[in-house]
RODRENLO-400145 format. One record per residue: x, y, z of N, C-alpha, C in turn; residue number from 1. Coordinates in Angstrom, 2 decimals. Layout:
N
+---------+---------+---------+---------+---------+---------+---------+---------+---------+------+
!    n.c1 !    n.c2 !    n.c3 !   ca.c1 !   ca.c2 !   ca.c3 !    c.c1 !    c.c2 !    c.c3 ! resi !
+---------+---------+---------+---------+---------+---------+---------+---------+---------+------+
!       X !       Y !       Z !       X !       Y !       Z !       X !       Y !       Z !  NUM !
...
+---------+---------+---------+---------+---------+---------+---------+---------+---------+------+
//
This chain:
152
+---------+---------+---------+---------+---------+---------+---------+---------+---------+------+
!    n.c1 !    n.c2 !    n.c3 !   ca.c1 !   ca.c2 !   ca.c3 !    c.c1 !    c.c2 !    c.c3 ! resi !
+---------+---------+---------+---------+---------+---------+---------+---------+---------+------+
! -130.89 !   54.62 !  -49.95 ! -130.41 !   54.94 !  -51.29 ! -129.69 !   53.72 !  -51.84 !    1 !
! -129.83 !   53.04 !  -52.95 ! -129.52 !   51.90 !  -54.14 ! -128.20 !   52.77 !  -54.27 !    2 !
! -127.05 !   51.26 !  -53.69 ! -125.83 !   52.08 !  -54.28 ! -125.45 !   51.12 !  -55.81 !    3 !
! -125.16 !   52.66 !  -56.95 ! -125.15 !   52.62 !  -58.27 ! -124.42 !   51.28 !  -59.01 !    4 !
! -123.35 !   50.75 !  -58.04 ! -122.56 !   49.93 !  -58.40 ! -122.97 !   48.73 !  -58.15 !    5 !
! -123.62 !   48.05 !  -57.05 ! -123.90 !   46.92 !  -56.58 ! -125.38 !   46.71 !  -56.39 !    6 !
! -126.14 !   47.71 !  -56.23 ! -127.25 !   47.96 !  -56.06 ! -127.90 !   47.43 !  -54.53 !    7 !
! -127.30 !   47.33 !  -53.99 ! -127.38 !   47.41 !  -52.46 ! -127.98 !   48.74 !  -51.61 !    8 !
! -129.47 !   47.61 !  -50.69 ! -129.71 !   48.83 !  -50.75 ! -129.75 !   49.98 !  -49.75 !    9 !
! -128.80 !   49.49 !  -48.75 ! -128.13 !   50.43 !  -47.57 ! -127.00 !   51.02 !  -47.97 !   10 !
! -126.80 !   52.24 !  -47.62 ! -125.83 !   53.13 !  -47.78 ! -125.95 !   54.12 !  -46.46 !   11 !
! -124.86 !   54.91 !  -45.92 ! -124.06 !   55.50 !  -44.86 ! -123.75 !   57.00 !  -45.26 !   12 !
! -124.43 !   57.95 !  -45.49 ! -124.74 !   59.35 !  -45.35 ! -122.88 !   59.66 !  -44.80 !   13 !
! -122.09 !   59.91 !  -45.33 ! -120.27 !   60.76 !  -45.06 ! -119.87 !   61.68 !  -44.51 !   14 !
! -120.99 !   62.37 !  -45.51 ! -120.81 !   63.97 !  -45.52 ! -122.13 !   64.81 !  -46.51 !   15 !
! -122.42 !   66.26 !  -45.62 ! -123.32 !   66.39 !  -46.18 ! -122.79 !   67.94 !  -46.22 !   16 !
! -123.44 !   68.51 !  -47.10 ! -123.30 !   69.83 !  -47.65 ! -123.82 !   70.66 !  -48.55 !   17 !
! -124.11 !   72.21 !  -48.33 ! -124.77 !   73.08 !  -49.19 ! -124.59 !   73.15 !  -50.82 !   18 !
! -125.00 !   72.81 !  -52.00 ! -124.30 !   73.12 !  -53.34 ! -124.15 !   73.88 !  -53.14 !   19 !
! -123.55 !   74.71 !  -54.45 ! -123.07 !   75.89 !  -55.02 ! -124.11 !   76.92 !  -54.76 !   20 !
! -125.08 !   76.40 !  -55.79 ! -126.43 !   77.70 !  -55.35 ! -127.14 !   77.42 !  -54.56 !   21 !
! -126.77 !   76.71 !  -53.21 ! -128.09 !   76.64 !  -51.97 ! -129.16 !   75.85 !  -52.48 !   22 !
! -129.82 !   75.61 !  -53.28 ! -130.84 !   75.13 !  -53.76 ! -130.75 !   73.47 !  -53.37 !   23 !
! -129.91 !   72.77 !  -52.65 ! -130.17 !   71.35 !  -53.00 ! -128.78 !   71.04 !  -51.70 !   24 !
! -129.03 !   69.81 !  -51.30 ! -127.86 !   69.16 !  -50.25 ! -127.41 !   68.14 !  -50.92 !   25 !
! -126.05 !   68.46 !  -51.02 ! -125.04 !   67.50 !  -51.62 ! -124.76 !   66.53 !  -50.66 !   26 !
! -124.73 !   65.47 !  -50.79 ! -124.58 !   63.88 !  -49.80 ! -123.50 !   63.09 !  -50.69 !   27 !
! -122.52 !   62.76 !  -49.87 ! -121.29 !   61.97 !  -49.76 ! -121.62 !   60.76 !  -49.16 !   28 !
! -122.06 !   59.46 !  -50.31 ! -122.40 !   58.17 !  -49.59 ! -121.21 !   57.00 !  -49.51 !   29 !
! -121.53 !   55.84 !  -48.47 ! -121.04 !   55.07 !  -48.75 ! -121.84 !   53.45 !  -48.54 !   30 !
! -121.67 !   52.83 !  -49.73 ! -121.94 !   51.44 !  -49.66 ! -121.78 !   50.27 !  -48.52 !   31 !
! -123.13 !   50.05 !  -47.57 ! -122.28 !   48.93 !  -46.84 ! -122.38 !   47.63 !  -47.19 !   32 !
! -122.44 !   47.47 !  -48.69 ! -122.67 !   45.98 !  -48.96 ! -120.86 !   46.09 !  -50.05 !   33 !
! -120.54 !   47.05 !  -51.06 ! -118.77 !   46.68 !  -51.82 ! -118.30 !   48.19 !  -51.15 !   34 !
! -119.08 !   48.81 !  -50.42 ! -117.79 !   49.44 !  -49.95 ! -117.70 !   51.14 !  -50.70 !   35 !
! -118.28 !   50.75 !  -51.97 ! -118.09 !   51.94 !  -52.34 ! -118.74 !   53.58 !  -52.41 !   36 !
! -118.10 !   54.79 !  -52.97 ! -118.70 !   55.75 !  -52.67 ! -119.64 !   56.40 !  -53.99 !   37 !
! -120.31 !   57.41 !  -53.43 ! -121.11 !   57.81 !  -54.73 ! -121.87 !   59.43 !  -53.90 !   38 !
! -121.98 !   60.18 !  -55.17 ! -122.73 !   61.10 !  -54.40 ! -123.87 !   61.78 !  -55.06 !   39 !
! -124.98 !   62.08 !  -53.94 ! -126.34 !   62.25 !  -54.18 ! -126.74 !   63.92 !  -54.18 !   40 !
! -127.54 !   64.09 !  -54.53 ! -127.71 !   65.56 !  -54.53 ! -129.67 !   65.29 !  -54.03 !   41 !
! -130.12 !   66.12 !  -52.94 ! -131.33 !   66.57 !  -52.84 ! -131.84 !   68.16 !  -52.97 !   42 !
! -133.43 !   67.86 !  -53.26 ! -133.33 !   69.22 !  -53.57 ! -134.59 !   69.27 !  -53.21 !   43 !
! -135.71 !   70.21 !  -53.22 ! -136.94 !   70.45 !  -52.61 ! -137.64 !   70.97 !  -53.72 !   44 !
! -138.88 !   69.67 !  -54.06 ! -140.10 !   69.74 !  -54.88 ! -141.02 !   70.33 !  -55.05 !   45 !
! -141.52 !   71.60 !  -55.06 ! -142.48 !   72.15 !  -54.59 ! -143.74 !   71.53 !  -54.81 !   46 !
! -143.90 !   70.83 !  -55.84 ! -145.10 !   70.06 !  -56.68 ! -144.54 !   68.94 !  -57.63 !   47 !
! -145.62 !   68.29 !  -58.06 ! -145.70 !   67.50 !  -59.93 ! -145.96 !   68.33 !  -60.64 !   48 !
! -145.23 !   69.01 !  -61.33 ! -146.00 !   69.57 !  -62.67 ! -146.01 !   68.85 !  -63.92 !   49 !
! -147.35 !   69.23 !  -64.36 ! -147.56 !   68.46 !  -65.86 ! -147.42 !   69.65 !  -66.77 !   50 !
! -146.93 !   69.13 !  -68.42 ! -146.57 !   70.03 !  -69.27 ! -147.98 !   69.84 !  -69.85 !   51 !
! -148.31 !   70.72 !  -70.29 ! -149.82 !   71.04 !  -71.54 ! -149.24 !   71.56 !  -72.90 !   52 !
! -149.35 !   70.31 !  -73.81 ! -148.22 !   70.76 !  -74.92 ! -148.84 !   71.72 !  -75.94 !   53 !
! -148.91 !   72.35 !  -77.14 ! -149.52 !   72.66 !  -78.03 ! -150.79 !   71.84 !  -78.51 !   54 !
! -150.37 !   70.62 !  -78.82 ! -151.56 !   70.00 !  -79.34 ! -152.12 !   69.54 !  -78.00 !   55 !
! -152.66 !   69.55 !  -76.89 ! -153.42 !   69.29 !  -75.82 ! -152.81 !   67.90 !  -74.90 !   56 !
! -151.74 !   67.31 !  -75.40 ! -151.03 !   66.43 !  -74.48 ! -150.68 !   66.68 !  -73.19 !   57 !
! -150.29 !   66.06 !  -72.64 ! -150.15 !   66.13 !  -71.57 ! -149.26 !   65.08 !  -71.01 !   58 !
! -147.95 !   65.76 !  -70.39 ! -146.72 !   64.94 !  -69.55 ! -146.00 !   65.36 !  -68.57 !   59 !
! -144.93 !   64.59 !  -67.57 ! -144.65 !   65.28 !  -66.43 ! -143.51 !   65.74 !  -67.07 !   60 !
! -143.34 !   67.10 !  -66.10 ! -141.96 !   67.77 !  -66.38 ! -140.94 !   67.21 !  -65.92 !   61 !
! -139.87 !   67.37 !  -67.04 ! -138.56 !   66.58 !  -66.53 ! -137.75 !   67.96 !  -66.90 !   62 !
! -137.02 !   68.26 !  -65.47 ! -136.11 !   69.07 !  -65.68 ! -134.82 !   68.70 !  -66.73 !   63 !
! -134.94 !   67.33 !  -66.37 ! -133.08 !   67.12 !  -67.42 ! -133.52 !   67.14 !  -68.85 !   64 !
! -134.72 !   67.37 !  -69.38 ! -135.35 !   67.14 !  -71.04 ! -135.25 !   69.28 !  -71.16 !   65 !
! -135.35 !   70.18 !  -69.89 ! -135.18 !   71.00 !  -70.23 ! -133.80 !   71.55 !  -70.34 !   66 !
! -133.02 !   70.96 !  -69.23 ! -131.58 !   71.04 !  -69.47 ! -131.04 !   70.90 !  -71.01 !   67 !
! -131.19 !   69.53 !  -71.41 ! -131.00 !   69.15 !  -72.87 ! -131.50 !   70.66 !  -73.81 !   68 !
! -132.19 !   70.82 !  -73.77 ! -132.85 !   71.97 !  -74.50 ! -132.05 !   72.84 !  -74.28 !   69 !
! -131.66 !   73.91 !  -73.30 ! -130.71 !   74.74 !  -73.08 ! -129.15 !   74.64 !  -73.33 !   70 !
! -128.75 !   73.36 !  -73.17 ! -127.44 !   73.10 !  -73.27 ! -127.24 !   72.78 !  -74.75 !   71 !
! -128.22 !   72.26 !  -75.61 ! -128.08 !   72.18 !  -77.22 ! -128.39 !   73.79 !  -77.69 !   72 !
! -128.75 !   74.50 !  -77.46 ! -128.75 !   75.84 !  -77.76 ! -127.34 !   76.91 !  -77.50 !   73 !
! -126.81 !   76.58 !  -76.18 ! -126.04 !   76.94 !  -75.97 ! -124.60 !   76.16 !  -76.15 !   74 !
! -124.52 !   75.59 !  -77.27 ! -123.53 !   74.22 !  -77.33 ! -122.08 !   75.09 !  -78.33 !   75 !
! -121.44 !   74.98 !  -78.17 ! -119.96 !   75.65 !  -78.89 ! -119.86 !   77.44 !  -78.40 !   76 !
! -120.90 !   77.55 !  -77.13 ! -120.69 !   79.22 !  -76.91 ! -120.12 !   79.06 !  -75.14 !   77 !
! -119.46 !   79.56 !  -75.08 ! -118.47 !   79.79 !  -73.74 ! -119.76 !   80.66 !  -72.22 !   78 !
! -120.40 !   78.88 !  -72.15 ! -121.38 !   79.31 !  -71.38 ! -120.89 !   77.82 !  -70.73 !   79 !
! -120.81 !   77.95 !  -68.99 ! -120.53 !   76.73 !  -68.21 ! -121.84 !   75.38 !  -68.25 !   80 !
! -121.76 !   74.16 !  -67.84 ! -122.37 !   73.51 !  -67.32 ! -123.37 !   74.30 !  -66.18 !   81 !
! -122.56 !   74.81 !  -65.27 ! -123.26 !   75.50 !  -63.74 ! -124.39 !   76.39 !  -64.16 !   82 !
! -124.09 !   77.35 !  -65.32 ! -125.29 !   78.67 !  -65.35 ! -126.30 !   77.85 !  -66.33 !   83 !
! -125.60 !   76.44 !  -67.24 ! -127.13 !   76.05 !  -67.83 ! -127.94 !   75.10 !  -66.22 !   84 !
! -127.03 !   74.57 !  -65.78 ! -128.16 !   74.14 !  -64.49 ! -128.61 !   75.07 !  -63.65 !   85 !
! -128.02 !   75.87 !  -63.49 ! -128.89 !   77.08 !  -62.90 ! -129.86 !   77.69 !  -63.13 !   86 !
! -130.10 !   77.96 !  -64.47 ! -131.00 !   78.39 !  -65.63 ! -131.85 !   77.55 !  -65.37 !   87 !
! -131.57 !   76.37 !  -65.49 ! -132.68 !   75.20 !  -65.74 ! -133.57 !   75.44 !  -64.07 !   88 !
! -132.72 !   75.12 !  -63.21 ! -133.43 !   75.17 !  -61.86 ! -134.19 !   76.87 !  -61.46 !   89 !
! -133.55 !   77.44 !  -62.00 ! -134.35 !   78.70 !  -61.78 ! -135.79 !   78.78 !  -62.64 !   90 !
! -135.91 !   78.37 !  -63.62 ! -136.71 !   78.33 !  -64.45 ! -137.89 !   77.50 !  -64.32 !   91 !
! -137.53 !   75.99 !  -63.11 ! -138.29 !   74.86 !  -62.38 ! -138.72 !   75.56 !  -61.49 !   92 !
! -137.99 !   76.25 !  -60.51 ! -138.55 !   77.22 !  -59.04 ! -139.92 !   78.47 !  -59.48 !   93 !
! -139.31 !   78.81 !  -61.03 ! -140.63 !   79.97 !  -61.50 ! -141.66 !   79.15 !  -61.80 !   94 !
! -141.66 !   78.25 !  -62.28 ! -143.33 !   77.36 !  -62.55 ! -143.67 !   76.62 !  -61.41 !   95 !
! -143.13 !   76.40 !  -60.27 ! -143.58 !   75.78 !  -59.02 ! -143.99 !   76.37 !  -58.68 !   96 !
! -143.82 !   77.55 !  -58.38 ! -144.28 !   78.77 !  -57.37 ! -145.67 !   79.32 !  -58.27 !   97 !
! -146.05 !   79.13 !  -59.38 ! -147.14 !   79.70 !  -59.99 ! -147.94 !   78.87 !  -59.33 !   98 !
! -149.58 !   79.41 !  -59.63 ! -150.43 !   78.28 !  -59.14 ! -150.66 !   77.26 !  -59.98 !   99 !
! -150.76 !   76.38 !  -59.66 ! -151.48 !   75.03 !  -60.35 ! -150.41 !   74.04 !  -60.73 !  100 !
! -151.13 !   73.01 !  -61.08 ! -149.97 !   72.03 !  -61.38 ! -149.90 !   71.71 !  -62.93 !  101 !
! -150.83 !   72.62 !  -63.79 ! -150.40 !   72.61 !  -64.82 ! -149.67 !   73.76 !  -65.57 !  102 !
! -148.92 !   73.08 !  -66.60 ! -147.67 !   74.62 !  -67.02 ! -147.93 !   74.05 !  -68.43 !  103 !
! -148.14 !   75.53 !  -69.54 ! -148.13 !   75.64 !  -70.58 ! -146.80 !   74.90 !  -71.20 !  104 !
! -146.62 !   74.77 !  -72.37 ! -145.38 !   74.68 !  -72.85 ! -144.68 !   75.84 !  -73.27 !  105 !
! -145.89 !   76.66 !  -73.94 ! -145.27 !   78.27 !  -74.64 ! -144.92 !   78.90 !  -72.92 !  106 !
! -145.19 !   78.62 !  -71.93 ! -144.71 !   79.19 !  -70.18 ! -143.29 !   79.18 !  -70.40 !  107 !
! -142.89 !   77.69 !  -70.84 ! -141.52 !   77.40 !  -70.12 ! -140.75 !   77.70 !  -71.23 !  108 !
! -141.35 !   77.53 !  -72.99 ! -140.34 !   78.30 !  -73.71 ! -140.13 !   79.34 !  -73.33 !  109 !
! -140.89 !   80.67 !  -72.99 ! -140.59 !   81.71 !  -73.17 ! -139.78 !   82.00 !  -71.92 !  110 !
! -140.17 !   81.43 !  -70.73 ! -139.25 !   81.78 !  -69.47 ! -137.36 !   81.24 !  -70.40 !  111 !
! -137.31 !   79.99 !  -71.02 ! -136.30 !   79.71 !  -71.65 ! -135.58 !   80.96 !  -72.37 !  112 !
! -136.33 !   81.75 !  -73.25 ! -135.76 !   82.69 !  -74.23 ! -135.50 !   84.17 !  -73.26 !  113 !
! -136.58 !   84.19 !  -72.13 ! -135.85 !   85.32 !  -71.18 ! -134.53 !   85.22 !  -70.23 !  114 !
! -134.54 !   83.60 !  -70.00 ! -133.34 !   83.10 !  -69.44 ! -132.46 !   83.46 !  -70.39 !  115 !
! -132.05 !   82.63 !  -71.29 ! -131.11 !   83.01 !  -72.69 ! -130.67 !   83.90 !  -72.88 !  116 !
! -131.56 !   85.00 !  -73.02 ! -131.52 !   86.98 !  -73.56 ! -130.45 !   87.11 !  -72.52 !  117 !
! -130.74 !   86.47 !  -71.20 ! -129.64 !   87.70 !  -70.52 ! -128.31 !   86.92 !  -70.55 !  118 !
! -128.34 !   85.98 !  -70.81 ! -127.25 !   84.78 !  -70.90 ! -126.22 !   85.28 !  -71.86 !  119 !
! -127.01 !   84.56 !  -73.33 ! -126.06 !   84.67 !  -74.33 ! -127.10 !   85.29 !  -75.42 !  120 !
! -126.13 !   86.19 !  -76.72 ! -127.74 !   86.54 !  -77.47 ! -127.57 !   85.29 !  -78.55 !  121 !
! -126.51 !   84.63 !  -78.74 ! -126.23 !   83.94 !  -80.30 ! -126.97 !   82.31 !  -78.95 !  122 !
! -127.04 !   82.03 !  -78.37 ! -127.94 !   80.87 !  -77.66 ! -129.29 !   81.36 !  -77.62 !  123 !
! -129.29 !   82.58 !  -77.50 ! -131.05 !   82.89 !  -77.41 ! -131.72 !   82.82 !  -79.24 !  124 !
! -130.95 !   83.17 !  -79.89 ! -131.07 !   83.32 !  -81.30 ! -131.32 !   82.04 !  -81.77 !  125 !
! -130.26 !   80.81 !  -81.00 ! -130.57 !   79.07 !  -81.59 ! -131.95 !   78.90 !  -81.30 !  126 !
! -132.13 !   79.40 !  -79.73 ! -133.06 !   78.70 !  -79.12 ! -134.40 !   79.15 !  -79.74 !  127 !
! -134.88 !   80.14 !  -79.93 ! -135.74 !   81.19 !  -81.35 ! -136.16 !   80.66 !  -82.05 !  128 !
! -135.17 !   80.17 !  -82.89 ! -135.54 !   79.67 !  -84.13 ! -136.09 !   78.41 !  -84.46 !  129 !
! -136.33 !   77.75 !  -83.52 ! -136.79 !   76.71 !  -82.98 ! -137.73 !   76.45 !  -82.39 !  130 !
! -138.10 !   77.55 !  -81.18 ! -139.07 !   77.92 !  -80.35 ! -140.21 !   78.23 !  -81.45 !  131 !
! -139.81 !   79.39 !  -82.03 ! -140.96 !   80.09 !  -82.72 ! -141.14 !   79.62 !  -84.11 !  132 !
! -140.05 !   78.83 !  -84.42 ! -140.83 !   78.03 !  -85.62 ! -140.51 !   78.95 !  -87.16 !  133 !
! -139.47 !   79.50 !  -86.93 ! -139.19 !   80.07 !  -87.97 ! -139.30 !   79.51 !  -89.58 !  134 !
! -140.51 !   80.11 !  -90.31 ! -140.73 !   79.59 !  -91.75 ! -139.01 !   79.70 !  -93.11 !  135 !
! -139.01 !   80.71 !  -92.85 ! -138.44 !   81.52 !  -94.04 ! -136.59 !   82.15 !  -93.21 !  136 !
! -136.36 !   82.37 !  -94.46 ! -135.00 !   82.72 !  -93.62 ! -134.89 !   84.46 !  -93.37 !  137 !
! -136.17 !   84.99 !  -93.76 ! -136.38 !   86.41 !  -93.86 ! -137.32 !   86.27 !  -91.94 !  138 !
! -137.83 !   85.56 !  -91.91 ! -138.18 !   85.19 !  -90.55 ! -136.80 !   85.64 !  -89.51 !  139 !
! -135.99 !   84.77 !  -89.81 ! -135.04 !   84.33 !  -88.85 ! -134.09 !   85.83 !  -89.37 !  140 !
! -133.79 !   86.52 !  -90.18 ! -132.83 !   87.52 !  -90.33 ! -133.82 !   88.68 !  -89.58 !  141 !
! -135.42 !   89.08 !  -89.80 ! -135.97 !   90.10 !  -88.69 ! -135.64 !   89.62 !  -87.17 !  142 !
! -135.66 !   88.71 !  -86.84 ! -135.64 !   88.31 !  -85.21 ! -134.47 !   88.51 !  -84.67 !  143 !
! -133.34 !   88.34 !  -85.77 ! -132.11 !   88.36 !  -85.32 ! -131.42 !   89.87 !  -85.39 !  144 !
! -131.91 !   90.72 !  -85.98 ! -132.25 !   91.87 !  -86.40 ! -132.87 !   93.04 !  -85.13 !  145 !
! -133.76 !   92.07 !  -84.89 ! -134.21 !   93.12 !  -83.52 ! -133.66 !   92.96 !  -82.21 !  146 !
! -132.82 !   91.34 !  -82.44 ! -132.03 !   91.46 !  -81.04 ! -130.85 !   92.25 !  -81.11 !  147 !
! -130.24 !   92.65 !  -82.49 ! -129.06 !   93.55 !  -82.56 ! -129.67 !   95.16 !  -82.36 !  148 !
! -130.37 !   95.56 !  -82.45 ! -131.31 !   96.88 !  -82.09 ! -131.53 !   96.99 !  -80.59 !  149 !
! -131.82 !   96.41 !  -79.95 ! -132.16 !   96.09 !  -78.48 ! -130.53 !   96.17 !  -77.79 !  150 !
! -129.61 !   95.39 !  -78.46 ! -128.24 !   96.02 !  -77.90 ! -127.59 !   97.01 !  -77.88 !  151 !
! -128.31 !   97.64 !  -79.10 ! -127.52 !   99.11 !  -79.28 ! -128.35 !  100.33 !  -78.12 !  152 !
+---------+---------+---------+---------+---------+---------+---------+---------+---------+------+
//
């Protein structure tokens, strides 16, 4: 492992340990070229997946471009860092485990907006209106409309 500071490229494993949600081993390094510490997180790949966009593109999935996505949706609502990375990694573990190595884009929005629903409804509502492309503001007042019906 390239330590971040010096870029040296031996480093000394500290300490190692379970994250929060099991999903990944937290590593406590240290530099043997300045000495210093830094820490790594591993986690288990199941595959490459490629995204298949609307218009027929095609790119690899980057979990932190879906993070971004979730965490700008959910941005000024009293939702942690931890449950949007959780979200995010739960949401990476459901398209690994499908077959193939290709994943729709409308896949991972919508796994996004079922994540959301149970989350927050005013983050699932950002994330909506965006997702689905809302024309009109009579668009966006039915959608928002049927998620207040569904609560009652």
């Amino acid at each position: 492992m390239r330590c971040p500071f010096c870029t040296h490229e031996q480093s000394q494993v500290k300490d190692s340990r379970p994250s929060e949600d099991g999903a990944a081993i937290r590593r406590r390094r240290q530099c043997e070229g300045c000495g210093a510490r830094f820490t790594t997180f591993e986690r288990v790949q199941l595959r490459d997946l490629t995204v298949v966009k609307k218009d027929g593109k095609r790119e690899p999935f980057e979990q932190a471009k879906l993070q971004a996505s979730i965490r700008h949706a959910c941005r000024k609502r009293n939702i942690s860092e931890g449950q949007i990375e959780r979200l995010a990694h739960s949401i990476q573990r459901q398209l690994e485990t499908q077959s193939g190595d290709d994943v729709d884009a409308g896949a991972i929005g919508e796994a996004v907006m079922d994540g959301l629903k149970a989350l927050d409804d005013v983050a699932y509502i950002r994330f909506a209106s965006v997702y689905r492309d809302f024309k009109e503001a009579g668009d966006f007042a039915d959608f928002a409309g049927s998620v207040d019906e569904k609560d009652e």
